[in-house]
KEMIVO-936671 format. One record per residue (C-alpha): residue number from 1; residue in three letters; chain; x, z, y. Coordinates in pm, 1 decimal. Each point is the difference from the previous one (the first is absolute). Layout:
BEGIN
<node k="NUM" r="ALA" c="A" east="X" up="Z" north="Y"/>
...
//
This chain:
BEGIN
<node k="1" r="UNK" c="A" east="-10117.5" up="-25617.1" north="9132.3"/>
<node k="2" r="UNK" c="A" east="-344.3" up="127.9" north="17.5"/>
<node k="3" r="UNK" c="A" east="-83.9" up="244.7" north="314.8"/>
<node k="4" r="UNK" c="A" east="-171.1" up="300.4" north="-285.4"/>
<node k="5" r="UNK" c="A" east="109.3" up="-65.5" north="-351.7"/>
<node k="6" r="UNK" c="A" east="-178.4" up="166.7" north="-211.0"/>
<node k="7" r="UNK" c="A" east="342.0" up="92.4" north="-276.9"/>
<node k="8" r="UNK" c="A" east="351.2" up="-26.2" north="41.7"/>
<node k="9" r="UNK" c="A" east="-27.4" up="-332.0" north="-262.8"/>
<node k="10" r="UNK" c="A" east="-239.1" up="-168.3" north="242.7"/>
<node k="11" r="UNK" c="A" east="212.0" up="120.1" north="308.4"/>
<node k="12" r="UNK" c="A" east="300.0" up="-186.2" north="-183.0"/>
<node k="13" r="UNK" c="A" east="-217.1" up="-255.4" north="-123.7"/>
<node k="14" r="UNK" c="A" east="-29.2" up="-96.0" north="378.5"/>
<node k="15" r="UNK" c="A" east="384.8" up="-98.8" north="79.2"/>
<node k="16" r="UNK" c="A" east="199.4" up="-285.9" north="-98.8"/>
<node k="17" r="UNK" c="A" east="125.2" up="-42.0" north="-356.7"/>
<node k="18" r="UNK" c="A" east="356.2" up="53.2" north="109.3"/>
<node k="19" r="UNK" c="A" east="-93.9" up="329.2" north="158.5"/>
<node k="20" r="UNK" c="A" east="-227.8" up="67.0" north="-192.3"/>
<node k="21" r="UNK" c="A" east="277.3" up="62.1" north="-294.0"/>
<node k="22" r="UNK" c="A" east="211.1" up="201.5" north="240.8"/>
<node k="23" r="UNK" c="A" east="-303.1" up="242.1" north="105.1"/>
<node k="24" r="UNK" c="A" east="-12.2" up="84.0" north="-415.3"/>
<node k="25" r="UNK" c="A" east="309.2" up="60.8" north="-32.1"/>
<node k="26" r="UNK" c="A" east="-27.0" up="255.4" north="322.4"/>
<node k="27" r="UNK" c="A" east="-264.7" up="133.4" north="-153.2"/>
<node k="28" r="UNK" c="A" east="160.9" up="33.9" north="-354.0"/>
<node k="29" r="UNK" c="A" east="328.6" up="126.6" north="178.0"/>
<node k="30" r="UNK" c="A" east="-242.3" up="291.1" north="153.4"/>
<node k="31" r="UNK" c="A" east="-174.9" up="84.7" north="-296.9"/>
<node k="32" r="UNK" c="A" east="332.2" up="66.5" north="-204.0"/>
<node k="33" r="UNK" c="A" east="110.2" up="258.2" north="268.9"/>
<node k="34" r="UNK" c="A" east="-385.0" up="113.3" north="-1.5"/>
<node k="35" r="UNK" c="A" east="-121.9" up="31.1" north="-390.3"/>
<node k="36" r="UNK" c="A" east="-279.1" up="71.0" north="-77.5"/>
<node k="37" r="UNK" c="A" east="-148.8" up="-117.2" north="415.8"/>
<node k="38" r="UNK" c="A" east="-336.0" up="-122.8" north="-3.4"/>
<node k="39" r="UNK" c="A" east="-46.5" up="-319.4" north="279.9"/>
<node k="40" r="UNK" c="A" east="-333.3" up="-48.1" north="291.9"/>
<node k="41" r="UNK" c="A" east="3.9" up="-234.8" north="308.5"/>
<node k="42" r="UNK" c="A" east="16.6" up="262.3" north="305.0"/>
<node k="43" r="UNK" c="A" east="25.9" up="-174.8" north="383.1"/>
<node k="44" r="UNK" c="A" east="-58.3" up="-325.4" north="-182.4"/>
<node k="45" r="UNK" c="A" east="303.2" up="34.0" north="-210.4"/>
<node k="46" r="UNK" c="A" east="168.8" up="90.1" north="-320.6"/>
<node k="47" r="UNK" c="A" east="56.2" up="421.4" north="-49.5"/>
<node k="48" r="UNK" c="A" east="113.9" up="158.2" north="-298.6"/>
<node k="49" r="UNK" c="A" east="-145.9" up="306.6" north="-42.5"/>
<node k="50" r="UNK" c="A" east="165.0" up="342.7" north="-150.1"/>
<node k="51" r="UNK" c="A" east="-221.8" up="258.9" north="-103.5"/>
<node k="52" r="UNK" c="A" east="-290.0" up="-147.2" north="187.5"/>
<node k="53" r="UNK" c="A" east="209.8" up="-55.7" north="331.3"/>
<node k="54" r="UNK" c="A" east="190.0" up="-277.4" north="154.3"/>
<node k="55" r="UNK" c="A" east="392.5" up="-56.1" north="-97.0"/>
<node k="56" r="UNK" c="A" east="130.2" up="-271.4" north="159.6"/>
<node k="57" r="UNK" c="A" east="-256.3" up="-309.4" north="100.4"/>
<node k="58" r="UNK" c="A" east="200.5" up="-379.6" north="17.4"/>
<node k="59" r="UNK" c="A" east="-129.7" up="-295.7" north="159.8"/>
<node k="60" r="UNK" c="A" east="83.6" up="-328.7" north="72.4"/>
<node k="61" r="UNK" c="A" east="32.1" up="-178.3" north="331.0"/>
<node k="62" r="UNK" c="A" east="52.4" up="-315.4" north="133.3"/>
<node k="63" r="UNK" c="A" east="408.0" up="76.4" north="29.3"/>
<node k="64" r="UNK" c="A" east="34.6" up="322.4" north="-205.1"/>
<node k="65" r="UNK" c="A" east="-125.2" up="217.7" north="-246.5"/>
<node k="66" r="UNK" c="A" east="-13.5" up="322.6" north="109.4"/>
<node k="67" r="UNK" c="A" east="-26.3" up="349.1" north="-134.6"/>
<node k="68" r="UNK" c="A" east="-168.1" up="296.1" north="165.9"/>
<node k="69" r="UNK" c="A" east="29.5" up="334.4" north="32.9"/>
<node k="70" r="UNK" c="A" east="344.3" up="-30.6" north="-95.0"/>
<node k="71" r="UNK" c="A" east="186.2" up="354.4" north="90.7"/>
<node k="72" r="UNK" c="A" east="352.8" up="72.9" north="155.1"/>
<node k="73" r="UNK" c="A" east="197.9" up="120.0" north="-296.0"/>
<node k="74" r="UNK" c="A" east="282.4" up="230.7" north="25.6"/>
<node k="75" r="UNK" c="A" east="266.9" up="-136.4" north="-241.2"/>
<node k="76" r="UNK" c="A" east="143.8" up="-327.1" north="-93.3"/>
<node k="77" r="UNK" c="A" east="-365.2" up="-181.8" north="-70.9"/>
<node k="78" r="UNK" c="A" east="-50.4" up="30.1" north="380.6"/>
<node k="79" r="UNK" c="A" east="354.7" up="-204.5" north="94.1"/>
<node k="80" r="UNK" c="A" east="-144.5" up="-219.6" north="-268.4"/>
<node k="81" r="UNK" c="A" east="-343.5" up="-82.2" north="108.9"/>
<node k="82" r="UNK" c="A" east="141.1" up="5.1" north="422.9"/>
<node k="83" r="UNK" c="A" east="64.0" up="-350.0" north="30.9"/>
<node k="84" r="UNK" c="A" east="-371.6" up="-80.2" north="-76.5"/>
<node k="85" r="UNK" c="A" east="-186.2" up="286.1" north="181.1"/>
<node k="86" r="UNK" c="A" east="-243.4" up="-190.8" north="257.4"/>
<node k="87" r="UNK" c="A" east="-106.7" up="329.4" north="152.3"/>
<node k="88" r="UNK" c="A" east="33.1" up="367.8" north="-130.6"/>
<node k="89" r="UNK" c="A" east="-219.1" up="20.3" north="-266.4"/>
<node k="90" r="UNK" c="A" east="31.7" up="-399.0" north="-77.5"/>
<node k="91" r="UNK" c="A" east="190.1" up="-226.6" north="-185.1"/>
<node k="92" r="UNK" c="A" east="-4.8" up="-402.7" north="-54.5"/>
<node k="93" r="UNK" c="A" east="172.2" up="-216.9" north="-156.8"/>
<node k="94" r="UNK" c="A" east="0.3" up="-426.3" north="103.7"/>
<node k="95" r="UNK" c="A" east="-165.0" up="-229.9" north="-208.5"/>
<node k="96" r="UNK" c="A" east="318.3" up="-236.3" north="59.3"/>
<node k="97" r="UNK" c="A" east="265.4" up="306.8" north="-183.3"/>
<node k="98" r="UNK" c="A" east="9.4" up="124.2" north="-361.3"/>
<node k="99" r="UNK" c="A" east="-233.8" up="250.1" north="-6.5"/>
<node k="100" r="UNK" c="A" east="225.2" up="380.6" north="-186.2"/>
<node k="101" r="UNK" c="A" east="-301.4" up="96.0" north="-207.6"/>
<node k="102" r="UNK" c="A" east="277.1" up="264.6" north="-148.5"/>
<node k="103" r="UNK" c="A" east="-2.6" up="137.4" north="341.7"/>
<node k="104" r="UNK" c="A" east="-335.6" up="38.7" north="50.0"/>
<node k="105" r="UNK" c="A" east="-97.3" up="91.3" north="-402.4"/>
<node k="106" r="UNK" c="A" east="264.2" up="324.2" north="157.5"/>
<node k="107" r="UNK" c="A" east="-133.2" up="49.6" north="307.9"/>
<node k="108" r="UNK" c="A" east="-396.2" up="1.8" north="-159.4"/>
<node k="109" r="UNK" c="A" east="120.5" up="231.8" north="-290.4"/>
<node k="110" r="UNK" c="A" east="167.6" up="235.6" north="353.2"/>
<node k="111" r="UNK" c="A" east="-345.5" up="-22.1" north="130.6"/>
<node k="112" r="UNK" c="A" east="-190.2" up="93.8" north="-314.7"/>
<node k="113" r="UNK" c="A" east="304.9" up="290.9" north="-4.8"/>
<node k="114" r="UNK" c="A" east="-133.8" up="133.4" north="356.5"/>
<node k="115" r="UNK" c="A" east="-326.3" up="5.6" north="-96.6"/>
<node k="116" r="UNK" c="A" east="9.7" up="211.2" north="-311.3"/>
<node k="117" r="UNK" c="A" east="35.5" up="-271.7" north="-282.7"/>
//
């Protein structure tokens, strides 16, 4: 993965074939709950962008792909997305386990919802 891609193709460009095809379909998942989202690289990695601020940005790592700011929701999306929250605003989900892009196409399109989509 380069250390400053310059788009969110090249920053995908950078991984593994294999991961490479579950990083799109993250970042398809995020742009049905997000219509309409334009994308930049911000802190070296993918953010889609909702009237010209950040979403949600995802990223891949060496064991997990991860999703940040993710918030604390107050209904059944948060019992949901609990078993992968890494910290309080962060979610990830292994490389090695089917990845829910349902779950997360809901919990961008929640986002989106909180800020004024």
């Amino acid at each position: 993965m380069p250390d400053t891609p310059e788009s969110v193709d090249a920053y995908l460009a950078g991984f593994p074939a294999e991961q490479r095809d579950v990083l799109q379909r993250v970042r398809d998942a995020i742009h049905r709950g997000v219509p309409g989202a334009t994308e930049k690289i911000r802190y070296a990695m993918p953010a889609v962008m909702l009237g010209g601020r950040y979403a949600i940005h995802f990223a891949g790592w060496k064991k997990h792909i991860g999703l940040y700011p993710v918030p604390v929701f107050d209904d059944g999306l948060e019992a949901e997305i609990a078993p992968y929250r890494s910290e309080k605003d962060s979610v990830t989900f292994s490389w090695k386990e089917p990845v829910p892009y349902d779950l997360i196409e809901r919990v961008s399109r929640a986002i989106a919802g909180l800020r004024g989509a």
